[in-house]
N, C-alpha and C positions, 0 to 999 in steps of 0.2 A: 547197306547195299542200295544202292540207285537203280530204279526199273524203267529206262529213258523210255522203251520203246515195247515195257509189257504189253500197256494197253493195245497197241498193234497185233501182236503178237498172238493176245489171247484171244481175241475177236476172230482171226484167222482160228484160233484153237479149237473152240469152241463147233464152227464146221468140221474143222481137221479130224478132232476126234470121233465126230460122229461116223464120218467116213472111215477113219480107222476101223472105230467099232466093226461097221461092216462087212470092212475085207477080215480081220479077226475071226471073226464068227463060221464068214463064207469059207477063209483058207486058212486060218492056224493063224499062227504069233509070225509075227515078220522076225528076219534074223536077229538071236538077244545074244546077250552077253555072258558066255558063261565062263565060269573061275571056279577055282579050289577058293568058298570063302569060308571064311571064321565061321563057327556056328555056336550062337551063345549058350555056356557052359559056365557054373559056378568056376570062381578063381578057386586052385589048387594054393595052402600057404603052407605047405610043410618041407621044411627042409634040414638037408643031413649031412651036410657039409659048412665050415667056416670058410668066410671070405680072408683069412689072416692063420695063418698056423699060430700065435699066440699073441691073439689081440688083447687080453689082460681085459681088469674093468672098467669100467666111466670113472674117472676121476674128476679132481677139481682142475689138476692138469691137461686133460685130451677132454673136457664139455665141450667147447666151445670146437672141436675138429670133427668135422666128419667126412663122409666118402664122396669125393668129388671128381664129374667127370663132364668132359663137350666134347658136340663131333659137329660137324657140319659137311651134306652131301646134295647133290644137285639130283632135283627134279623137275625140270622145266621141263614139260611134256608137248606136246606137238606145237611147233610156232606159227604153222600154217593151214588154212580151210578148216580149222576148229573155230568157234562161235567164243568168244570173250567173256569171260565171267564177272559181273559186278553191275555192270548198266543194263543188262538184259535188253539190248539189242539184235537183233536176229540179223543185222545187217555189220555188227562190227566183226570180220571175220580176222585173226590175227594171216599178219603174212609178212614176219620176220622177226627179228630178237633184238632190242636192244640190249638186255643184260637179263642173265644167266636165272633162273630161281634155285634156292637153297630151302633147306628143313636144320632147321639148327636145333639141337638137342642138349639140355643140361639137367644132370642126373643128382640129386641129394640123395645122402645116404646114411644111414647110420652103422658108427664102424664096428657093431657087436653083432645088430640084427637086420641079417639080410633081404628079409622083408618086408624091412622099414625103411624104405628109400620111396623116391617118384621122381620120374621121367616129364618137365615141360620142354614141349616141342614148339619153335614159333617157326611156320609155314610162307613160306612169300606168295598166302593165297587168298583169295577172298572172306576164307573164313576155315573154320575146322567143320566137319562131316561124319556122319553115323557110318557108311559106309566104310568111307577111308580110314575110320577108325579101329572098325572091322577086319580090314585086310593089315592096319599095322599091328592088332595084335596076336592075328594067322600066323604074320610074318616073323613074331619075336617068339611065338611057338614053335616054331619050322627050323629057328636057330639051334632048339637044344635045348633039355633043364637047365642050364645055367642061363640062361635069361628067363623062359617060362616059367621059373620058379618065384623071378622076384619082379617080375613085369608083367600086369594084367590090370583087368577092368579096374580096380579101384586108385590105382597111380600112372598112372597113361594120361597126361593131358594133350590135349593136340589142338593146339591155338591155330590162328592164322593172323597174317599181318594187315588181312584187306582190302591186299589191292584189286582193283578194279583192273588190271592189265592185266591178267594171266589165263591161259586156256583156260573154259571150261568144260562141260560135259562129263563131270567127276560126281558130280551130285547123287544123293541116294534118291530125292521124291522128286517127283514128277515139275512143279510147279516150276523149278528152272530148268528143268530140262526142255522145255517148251519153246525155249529161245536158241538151244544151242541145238535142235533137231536129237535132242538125246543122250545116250550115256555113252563114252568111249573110251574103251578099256588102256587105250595106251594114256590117252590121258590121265587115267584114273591110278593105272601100273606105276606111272612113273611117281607120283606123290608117295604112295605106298612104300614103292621098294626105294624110293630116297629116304624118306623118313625111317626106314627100319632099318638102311644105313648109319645115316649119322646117330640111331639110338647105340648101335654097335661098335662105332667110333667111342662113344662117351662109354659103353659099359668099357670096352677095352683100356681104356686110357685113366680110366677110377684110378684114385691116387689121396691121399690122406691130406685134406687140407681146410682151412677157414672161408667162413661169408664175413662181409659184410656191407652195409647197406647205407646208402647215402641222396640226400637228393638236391635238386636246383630247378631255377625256372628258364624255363623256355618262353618266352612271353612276344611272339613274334611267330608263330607256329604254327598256329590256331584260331579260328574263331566260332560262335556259335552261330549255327547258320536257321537256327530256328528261334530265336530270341523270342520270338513272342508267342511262343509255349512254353518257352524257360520263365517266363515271368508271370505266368499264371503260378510256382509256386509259393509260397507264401512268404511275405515281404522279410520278415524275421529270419526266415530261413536265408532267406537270399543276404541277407546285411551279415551272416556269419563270413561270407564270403568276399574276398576281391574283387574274382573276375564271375563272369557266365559260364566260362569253361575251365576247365582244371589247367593248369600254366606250366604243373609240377609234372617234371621227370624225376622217376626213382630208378635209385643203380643196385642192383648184387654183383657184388664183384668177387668170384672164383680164384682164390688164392693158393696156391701148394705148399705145404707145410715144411718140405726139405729144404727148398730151395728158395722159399721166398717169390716167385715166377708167377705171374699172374696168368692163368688158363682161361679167364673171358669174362663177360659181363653181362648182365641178361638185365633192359632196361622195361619199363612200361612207359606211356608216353599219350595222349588219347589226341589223334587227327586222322582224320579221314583218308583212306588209301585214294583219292578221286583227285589227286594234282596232274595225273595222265588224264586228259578228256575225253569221250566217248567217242569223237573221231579217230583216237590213235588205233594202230592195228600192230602196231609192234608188244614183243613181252617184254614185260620189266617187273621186277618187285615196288614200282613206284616209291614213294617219299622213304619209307621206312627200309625198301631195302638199296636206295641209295645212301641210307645213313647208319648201317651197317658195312656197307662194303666199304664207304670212308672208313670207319673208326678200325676195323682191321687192317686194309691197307697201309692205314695212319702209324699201327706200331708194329708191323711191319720187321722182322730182324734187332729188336731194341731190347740191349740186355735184360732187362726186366719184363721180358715176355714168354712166354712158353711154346714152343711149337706148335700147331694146330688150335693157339687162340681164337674163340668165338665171338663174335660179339652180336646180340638178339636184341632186336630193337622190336618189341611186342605192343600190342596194342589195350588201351586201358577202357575207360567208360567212353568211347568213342559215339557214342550213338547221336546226339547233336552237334557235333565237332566238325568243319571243313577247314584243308587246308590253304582255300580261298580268300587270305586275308584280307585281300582289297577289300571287300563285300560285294552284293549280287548287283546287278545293273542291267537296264532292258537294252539287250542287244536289237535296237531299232532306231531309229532316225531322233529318237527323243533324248537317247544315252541316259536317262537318269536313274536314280534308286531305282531298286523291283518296291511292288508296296510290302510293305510291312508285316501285315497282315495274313497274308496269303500266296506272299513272292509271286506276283502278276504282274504285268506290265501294259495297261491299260486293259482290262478283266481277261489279258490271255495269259497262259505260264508259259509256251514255249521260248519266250525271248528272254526268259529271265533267267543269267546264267553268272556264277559265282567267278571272280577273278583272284587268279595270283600274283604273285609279284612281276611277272612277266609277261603278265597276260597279254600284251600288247604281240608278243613276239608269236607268230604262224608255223608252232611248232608241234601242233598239238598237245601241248602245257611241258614237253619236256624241258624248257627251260626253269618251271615256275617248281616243278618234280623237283627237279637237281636242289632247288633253291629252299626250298621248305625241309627238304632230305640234310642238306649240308646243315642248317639250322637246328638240326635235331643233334645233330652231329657235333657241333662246335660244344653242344651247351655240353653235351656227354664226356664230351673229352674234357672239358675243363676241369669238370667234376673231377672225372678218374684221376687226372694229374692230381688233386689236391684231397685225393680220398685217404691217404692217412694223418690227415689233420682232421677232416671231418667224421668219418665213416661213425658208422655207429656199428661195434661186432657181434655180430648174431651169437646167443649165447643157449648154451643148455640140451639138454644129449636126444632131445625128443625132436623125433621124423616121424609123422604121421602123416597118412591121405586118407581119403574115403571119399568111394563114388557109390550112386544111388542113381535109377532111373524114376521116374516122376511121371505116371501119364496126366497129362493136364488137362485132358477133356474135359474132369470133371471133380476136380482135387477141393474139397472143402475144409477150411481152418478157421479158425480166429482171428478176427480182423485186429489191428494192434488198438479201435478204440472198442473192442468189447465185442462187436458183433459177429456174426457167424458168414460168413463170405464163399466162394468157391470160383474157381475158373471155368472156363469153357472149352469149345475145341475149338481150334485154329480160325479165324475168318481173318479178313484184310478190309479196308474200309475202305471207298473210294478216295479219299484223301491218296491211298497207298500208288493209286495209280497213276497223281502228279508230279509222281518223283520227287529231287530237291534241286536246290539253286546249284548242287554239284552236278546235277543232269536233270534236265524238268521231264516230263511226262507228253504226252500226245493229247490230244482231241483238247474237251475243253474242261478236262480236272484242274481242282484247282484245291490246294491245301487249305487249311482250317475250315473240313466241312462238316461239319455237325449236324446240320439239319437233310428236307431234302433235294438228296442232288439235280441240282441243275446241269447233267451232263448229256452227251449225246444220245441220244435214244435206242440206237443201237443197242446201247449195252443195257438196257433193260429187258432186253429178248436175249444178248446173249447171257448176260450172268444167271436168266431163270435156266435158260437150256444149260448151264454146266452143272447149276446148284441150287436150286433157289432155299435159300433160312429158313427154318422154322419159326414159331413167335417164339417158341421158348428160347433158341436159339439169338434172334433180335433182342432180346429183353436181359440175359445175360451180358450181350456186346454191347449194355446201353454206353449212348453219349457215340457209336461208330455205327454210322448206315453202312450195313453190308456187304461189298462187290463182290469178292471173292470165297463164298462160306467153304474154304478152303479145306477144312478141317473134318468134313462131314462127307469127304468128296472118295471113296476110295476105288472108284475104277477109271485107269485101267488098274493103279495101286494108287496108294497114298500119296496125294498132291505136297503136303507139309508135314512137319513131325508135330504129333503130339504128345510125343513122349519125348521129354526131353532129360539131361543129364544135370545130376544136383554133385558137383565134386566140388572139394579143399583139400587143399596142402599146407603142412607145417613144416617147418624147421625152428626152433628155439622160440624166438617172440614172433616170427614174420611167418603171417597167415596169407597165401597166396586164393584168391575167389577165382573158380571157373567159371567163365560165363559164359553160357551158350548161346545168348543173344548180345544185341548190341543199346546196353546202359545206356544213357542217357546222361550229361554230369549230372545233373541235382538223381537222378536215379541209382549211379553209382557211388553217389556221395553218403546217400544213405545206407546202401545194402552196408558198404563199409564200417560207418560208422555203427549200425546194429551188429554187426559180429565184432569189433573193437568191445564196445559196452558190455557186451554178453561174453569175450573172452576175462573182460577182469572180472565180472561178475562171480565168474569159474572160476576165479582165480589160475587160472592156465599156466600164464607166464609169469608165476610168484612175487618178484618185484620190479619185473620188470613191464615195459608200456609196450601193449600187443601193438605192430606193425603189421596195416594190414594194406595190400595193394589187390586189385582187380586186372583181371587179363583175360580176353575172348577177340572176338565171337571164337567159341569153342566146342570142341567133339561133336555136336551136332546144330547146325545152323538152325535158331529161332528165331529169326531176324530183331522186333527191336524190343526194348526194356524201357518204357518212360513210367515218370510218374504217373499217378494217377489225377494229380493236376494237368499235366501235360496232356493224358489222352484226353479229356474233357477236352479241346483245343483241338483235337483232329486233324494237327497236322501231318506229314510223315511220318513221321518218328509213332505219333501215338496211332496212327491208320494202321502201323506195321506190328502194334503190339497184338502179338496173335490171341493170349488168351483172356483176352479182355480187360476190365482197368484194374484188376486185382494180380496182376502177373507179377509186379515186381513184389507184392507185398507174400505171393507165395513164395518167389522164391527168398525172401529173407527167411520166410518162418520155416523152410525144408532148410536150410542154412543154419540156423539156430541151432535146430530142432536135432541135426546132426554130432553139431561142432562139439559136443563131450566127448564123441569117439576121439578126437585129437588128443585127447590130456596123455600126459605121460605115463599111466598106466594102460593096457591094453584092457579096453572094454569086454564086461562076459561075454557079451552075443556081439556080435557083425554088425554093422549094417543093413540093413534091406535093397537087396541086388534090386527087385522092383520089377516091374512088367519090360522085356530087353525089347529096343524097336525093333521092324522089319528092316531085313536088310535085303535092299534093292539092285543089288548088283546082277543077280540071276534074271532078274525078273524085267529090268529096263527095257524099255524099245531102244532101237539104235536106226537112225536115217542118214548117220554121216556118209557116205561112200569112202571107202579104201580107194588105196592109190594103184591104178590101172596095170599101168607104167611108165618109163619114162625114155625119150628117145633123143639123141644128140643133133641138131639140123645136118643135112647132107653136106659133105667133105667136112664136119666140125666134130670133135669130140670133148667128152666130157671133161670139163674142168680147164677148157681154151679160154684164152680173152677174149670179149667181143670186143670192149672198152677198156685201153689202156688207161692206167695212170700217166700223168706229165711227166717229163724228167724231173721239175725243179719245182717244190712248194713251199711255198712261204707261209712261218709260223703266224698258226693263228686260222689260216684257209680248211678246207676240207677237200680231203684226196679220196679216189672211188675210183675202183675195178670193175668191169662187169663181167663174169662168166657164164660159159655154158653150163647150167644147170641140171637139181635135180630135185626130185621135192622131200626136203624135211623128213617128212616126216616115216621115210625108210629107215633112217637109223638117228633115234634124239642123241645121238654122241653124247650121254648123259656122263660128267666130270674131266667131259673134253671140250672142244671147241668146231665149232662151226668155221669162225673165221678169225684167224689170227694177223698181227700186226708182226714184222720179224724185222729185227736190227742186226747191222752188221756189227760186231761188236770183235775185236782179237783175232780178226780171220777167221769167225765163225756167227752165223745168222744165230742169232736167241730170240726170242719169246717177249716183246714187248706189250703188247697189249692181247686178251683173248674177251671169250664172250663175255668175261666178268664185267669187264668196263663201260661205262656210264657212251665217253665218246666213238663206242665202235658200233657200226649197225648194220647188221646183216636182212636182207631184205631178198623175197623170194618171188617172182611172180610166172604165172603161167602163160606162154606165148601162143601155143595152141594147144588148144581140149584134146582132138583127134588127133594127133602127130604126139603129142605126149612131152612136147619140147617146153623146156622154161629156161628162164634165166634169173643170176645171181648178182646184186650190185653190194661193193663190201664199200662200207664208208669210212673214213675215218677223220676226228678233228682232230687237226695239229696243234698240240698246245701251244698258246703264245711266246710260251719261253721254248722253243722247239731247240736243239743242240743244233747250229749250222753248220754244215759239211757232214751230216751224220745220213747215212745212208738205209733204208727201208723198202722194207717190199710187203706186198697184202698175199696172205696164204688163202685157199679156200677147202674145206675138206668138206665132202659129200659123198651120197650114195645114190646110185639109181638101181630103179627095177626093171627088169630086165624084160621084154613083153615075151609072152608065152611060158617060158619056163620059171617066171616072177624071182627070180634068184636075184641076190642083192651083192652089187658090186661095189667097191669103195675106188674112190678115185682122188686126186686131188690137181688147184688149180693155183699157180703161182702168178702172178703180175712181174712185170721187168721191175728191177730197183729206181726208185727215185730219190732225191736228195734234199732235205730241209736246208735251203738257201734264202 
């Protein structure tokens, strides 16, 4: 996560809340949020029912099959006057959709014992959340014992892909809600009740069938945007390796056992969701979920595919990773490298800004998006084409998960050289508030700070007035001077979590890591490698070599995981390790520590459920304002053109409508469309392009505050190879509200036909 514009933000905070406090005190809580939420409850695992009227037993024949299921459902949640989650700009407000968000779900299972399955979800979101995690397993309760029987806290993963474009104000603590004016339940609804869709796609559609697992380089995709914290690891370490950043995409690929029909593929991949730049204001799933909607698109009706194919492009040790290949450059008169060091550009950071392949082009990166996205894309399909030559078949009848909550405040272990070590609670370093060369930061932070800050003075008054550290506190976080003692902070509630989520999944040899923060590679490179070692050590996987891949940020955002060579460096990535420079080595040793509950006998005792976090939904502020209403200008009604289309456009051009508007966010048309592209096609208009597609963009803005009037510009690029003589029109589907009686009407806006000429 990139924080362009905390430092603004928080310094406003810091008064803001004092003032809140205030009215608080003097009048009550200002309007909150309230829901029917989850309330944590040991998981129930008794069950009295078969999923097979005569599934017979594990043989040498049915090991290697188990219970296989994907769904995929849309929760793009408000597209407009919501605050942008990912750069924590207070100023990036979205106000239109380039393409659609999805929760893609894929369910393992074992075909004897129904409680031995687990559900990973990859999110087109900034990250996974305690909250939303909350409501999606309210919501798999609310279905019925046949889900709440075998869905619950210990197999529920809930990733997200990271992009930096998608509404925010979904958050459980406080610390980004700061930027978005708070929590908003439609925002927050619509993840939830998508995600507990596509879970019910994939339990419905379970179906008897094979993994397997295969992988390739991506080597154009990626770079590491913090180099010179990667190289404070140790020289040795580093010569085991290639590259600085991991290159390797790994595939599972969902196979059905009748039919032979492939039902999806669920990738890891580690590049930074930030190819959309902090100027954009449209939604997108960015890099990852444009190379998802390729790879589906792409098989598409092709015998060898199964109906309702998914394809999840999830996110790996991502935490030094940009998908800025060019590398970073001082956007000022000089053009050159950023320094090295501390990505400055002559000792300031805000000009130092990362480029993609297209960076030239003034489109807010969607060109450099598409291009990093397709690249992800190309290299995945290749594979799949050639995955029964290579694959390697997941084998062996064991499905195991197990989830654990962790408070880190003050978790004491063994250090791996012998000593007695412990974490802290959450703080952020000043480093943390220079952002990266994917979005720099404000005032004059500046990464790799270790010593003391030379920042604006300001914030020496404000960080005492939100928190000031104790020594014990300081002395714990050594090697990071402390901005935000984040951790320590709990009014008006909990700014960050310190409790965070220790979960693994198995299937045969492939041990899947939930990561709740964002690894680092040489960070992820490790955790990995210590549960590989410690699974043959178990002997787990018999003869076979443990496969073990990573995927986060998950269940509850911790933001980042470097080593502890790296936080020594101070740059981002180590400013953002909340619990100090022992974080990643907790979480290998609660990973460990765990990983025997996996073996294929079922352990005597549990797991340890662990201290469950708070959950912030009840309890959030909310300052967004709801929408009024909405009014048509005088003699015009809803869903008119202001702005026709041309008759005649030439492949390659972009064609736009403007309509009389309404605003969004009365009805998310969630698994429909905003704005569609419609072809005349046999004497009858069909459905050429909808919200899914990369070239259609729906765009919303407000004309007047007081009159309640807005309007609608629908765009669309014509592909270069456009059919000439082929005839199109732009649909527009909306709702307004109504002033006074707020009743919500649906309406729709058609454009005259034009013709690719």
């Amino acid at each position: 996560m990139t924080r362009t514009h905390l430092a603004t933000a928080l310094g406003a905070a810091g008064v803001t809340l004092f003032l809140v406090y205030q009215l608080v005190f003097s009048f009550g809580l200002p309007r909150s949020i309230f829901l029917n939420v989850y309330q944590p409850v040991p998981d129930t695992l008794s069950f009295s029912y078969p999923l097979f009227s005569n599934p017979g037993k594990h043989s040498s024949q049915n090991e290697s099959r188990y219970l296989l299921g994907v769904g995929k459902a849309d929760i793009t949640g408000p597209v407009v006057e919501i605050n942008m989650m990912g750069y924590a700009d207070p100023n990036q407000i979205g106000s239109g959709l380039r393409q659609r968000l999805y929760s893609r779900a894929f369910i393992v299972g074992d075909v004897i014992n129904p409680k031995d399955r687990f559900v990973y979800l990859v999110l087109d979101t900034q990250s996974g959340d305690t909250a939303i995690r909350y409501g999606i397993l309210e919501g798999l309760r609310e279905l019925g014992p046949q889900y709440s029987a075998v869905y619950g806290q210990h197999n529920v993963a809930v990733t997200g892909t990271h992009s930096h474009s998608g509404p925010g104000a979904w958050l459980n603590y406080l610390l980004p809600q700061i930027t978005s004016r708070g929590f908003d339940k439609q925002s927050y609804q619509a993840i939830v009740d998508g995600a507990v869709l596509s879970i019910k796609k994939a339990h419905d559609g379970l179906t008897l069938g094979q993994l397997s697992f295969g992988s390739t380089e991506v080597k154009d995709a990626n770079i590491n945007r913090s180099l010179f914290a990667y190289l404070a690891n140790p020289l040795e370490e580093r010569q085991r390796y290639e590259h600085d950043v991991d290159k390797t995409l790994t595939m599972l690929r969902f196979q059905r056992v009748e039919d032979g029909l492939n039902l999806g593929v669920l990738t890891w991949f580690p590049v930074h969701g930030t190819s959309m730049l902090g100027n954009n204001t449209l939604i997108s799933g960015d890099n990852k979920g444009v190379a998802a909607s390729l790879f589906e698109k792409s098989v598409k009706d092709r015998e060898d595919i199964a109906p309702g194919f998914v394809a999840g492009f999830s996110q790996a040790n991502v935490g030094d990773t940009s998908p800025n290949v060019l590398g970073a450059y001082c956007e000022d008169a000089s053009g050159t490298e950023c320094n090295f060091e501390d990505s400055t550009c002559g000792g300031k950071n805000e000009p130092c800004h990362g480029r993609g392949p297209f960076f030239r082009e003034k489109d807010q990166g969607a060109s450099s998006c598409y291009e990093i996205g397709r690249r992800q894309f190309s290299a995945a399909k290749e594979l799949f084409e050639s995955f029964d030559e290579t694959k390697i078949p997941i084998s062996g009848p064991t499905v195991r998960s197990f989830h654990s909550f962790q408070d880190f405040s003050n978790f004491t272990f063994e250090h791996p050289n012998g000593s007695t070590v412990n974490t802290c609670p959450a703080a952020l370093g000043y480093s943390f508030a220079a952002g990266t060369t994917d979005g720099p930061g404000a005032f004059d932070f500046k990464q790799n700070n270790t010593g003391s800050p030379n920042a604006n003075p300001v914030w020496s008054v404000v960080k005492g007035f939100i928190h000031e550290p104790s020594e014990e506190q300081k002395l714990c976080h050594h090697g990071k001077p402390i901005l935000l003692d984040v951790g320590e902070i709990k009014n008006p509630y909990l700014w960050t979590p310190n409790i965070a989520d220790i979960q693994l999944f198995r299937v045969g040899q492939l041990f899947v890591i939930v990561s709740p923060g964002e690894a680092t590679t040489m960070a992820g490179r490790r955790w990995k490698e210590a549960l590989a070692s410690s699974a043959r050590s178990l002997a787990l996987t018999e003869d076979k070599d443990p496969i073990v891949v990573l995927g986060g940020p998950a269940n509850s955002y911790t933001h980042y995981i470097s080593t502890e060579e790296e936080y020594g460096i101070q740059r981002y990535e180590g400013a953002s390790t909340l619990y100090g420079p022992h974080t990643l080595n907790a979480y290998i040793n609660l990973t460990l520590r765990y990983l025997p509950y996996l073996a294929s006998r079922h352990p005597a005792t549990p797991v340890p459920v662990g201290p469950f976090p708070p959950n912030n939904v009840n309890n959030s502020f909310s300052f967004i304002r709801g929408v009024f209403y909405d009014r048509a200008p005088f003699l015009k009604n809803f869903g008119d053109t202001v702005v026709e289309t041309p008759l005649n456009v030439a492949p390659g051009s972009t064609v736009m409508a403007t309509f009389v508007g309404a605003n969004p966010r009365n009805d998310l048309r969630l698994e429909k469309s905003y704005a569609v592209i419609e072809q005349y096609f046999n004497g009858a208009w069909i459905v050429a392009r909808d919200d899914s597609d990369w070239d259609l963009i729906f765009e919303w803005r407000r004309t007047n505050s007081v009159l309640g009037t807005s309007e609608v510009d629908i765009s669309w690029h014509v592909p270069s190879l456009g059919d000439p003589g082929t005839s199109y029109r732009i649909k527009y589907y909306g709702a307004a509200k109504m002033a006074g009686s707020g009743a919500i009407t649906q309406f729709e806006g058609t454009s005259r036909l034009f013709i690719i000429a």
